[in-house]
ZAMIMAR-546088 format. One record per residue: residue number from 1; residue in one letter; x, y, z of N, C-alpha, C in turn. Coordinates in steps of 0.1 Angstrom, whole numbers, always signed. Layout:
% residues N
     k   r    n.px    n.py    n.pz   ca.px   ca.py   ca.pz    c.px    c.py    c.pz
   NUM   a       X       Y       Z       X       Y       Z       X       Y       Z
...
END
This chain:
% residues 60
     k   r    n.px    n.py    n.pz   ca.px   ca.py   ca.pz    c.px    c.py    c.pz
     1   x     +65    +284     +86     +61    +272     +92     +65    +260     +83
     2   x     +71    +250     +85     +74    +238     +80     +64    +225     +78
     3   x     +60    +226     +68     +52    +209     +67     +56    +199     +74
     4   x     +46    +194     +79     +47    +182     +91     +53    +173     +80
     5   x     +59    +160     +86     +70    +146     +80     +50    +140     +81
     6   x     +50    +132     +70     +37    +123     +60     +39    +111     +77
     7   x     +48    +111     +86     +50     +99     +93     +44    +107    +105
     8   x     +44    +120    +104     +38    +127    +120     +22    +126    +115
     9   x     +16    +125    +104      +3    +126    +105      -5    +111    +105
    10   x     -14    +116    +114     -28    +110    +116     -35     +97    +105
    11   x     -33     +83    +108     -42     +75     +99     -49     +68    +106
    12   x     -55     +60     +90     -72     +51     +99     -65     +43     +87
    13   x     -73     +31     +89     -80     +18     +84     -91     +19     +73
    14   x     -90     +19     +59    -100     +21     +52    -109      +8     +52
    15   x    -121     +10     +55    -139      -1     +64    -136      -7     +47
    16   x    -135      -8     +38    -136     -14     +26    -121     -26     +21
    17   x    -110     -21     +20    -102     -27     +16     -90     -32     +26
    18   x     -88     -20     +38     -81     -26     +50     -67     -18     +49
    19   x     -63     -12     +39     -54      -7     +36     -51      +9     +44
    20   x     -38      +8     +48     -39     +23     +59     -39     +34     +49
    21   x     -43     +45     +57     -42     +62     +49     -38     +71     +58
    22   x     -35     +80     +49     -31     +92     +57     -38    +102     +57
    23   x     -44    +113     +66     -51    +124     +68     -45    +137     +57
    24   x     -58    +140     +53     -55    +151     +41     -60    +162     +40
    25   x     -52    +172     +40     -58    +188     +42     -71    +186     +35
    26   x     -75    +185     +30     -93    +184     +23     -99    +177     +35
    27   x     -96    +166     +42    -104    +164     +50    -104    +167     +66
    28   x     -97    +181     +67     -92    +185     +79    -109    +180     +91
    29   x    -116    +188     +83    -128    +192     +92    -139    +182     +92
    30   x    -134    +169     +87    -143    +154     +84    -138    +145     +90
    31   x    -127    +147     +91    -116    +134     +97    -118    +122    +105
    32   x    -128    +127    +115    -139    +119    +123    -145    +108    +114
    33   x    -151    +110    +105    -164    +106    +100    -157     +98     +86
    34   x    -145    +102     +83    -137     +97     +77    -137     +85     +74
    35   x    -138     +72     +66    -142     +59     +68    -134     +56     +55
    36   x    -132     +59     +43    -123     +49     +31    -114     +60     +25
    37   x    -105     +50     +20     -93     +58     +12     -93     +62      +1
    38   x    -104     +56      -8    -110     +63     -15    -124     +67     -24
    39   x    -125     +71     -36    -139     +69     -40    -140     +56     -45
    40   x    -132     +49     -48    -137     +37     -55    -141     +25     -44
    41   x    -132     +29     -30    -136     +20     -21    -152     +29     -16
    42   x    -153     +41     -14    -165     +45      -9    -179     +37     -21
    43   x    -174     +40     -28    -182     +33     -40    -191     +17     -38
    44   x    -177      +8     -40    -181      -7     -39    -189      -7     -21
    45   x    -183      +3     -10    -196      +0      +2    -209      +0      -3
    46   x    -210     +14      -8    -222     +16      -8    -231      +6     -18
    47   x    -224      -1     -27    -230     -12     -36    -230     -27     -31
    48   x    -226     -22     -19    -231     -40     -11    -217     -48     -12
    49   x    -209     -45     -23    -196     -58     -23    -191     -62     -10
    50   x    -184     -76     -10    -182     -81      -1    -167     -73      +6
    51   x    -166     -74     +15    -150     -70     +20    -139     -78     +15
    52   x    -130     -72      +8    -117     -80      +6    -107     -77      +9
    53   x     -99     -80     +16     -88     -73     +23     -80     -75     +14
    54   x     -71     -63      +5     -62     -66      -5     -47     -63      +8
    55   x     -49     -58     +16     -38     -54     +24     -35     -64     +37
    56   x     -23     -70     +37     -22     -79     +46     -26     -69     +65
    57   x     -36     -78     +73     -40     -72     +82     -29     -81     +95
    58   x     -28     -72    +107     -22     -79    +113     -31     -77    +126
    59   x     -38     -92    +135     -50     -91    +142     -35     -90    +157
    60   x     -41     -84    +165     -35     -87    +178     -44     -92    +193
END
């Protein structure tokens, strides 16, 4: 079986910094529920910081 291309898989929008991700075998079975790219952004949610979008967003 051949690994999927990083461009065939699945991303979100991380709720904290705005920056895209990509879906990762560890979170096959979470993916839904899935919300930041990582611990340090899960982190500053849960401690109230304000949103900063370090990633240029593009509104449509």
């Amino acid at each position: 079986m051949r690994p999927k291309k990083k461009s065939d898989l699945p991303t979100k929008t991380c709720a904290v910094c705005g920056r895209p991700f990509t879906w990762r075998k560890k979170w096959e079975k979470d993916w839904e529920q899935v919300r930041y790219c990582s611990d340090a952004c899960r982190g500053k949610k849960k401690k109230g910081h304000p949103v900063i979008l370090s990633w240029p967003v593009i509104l449509r």
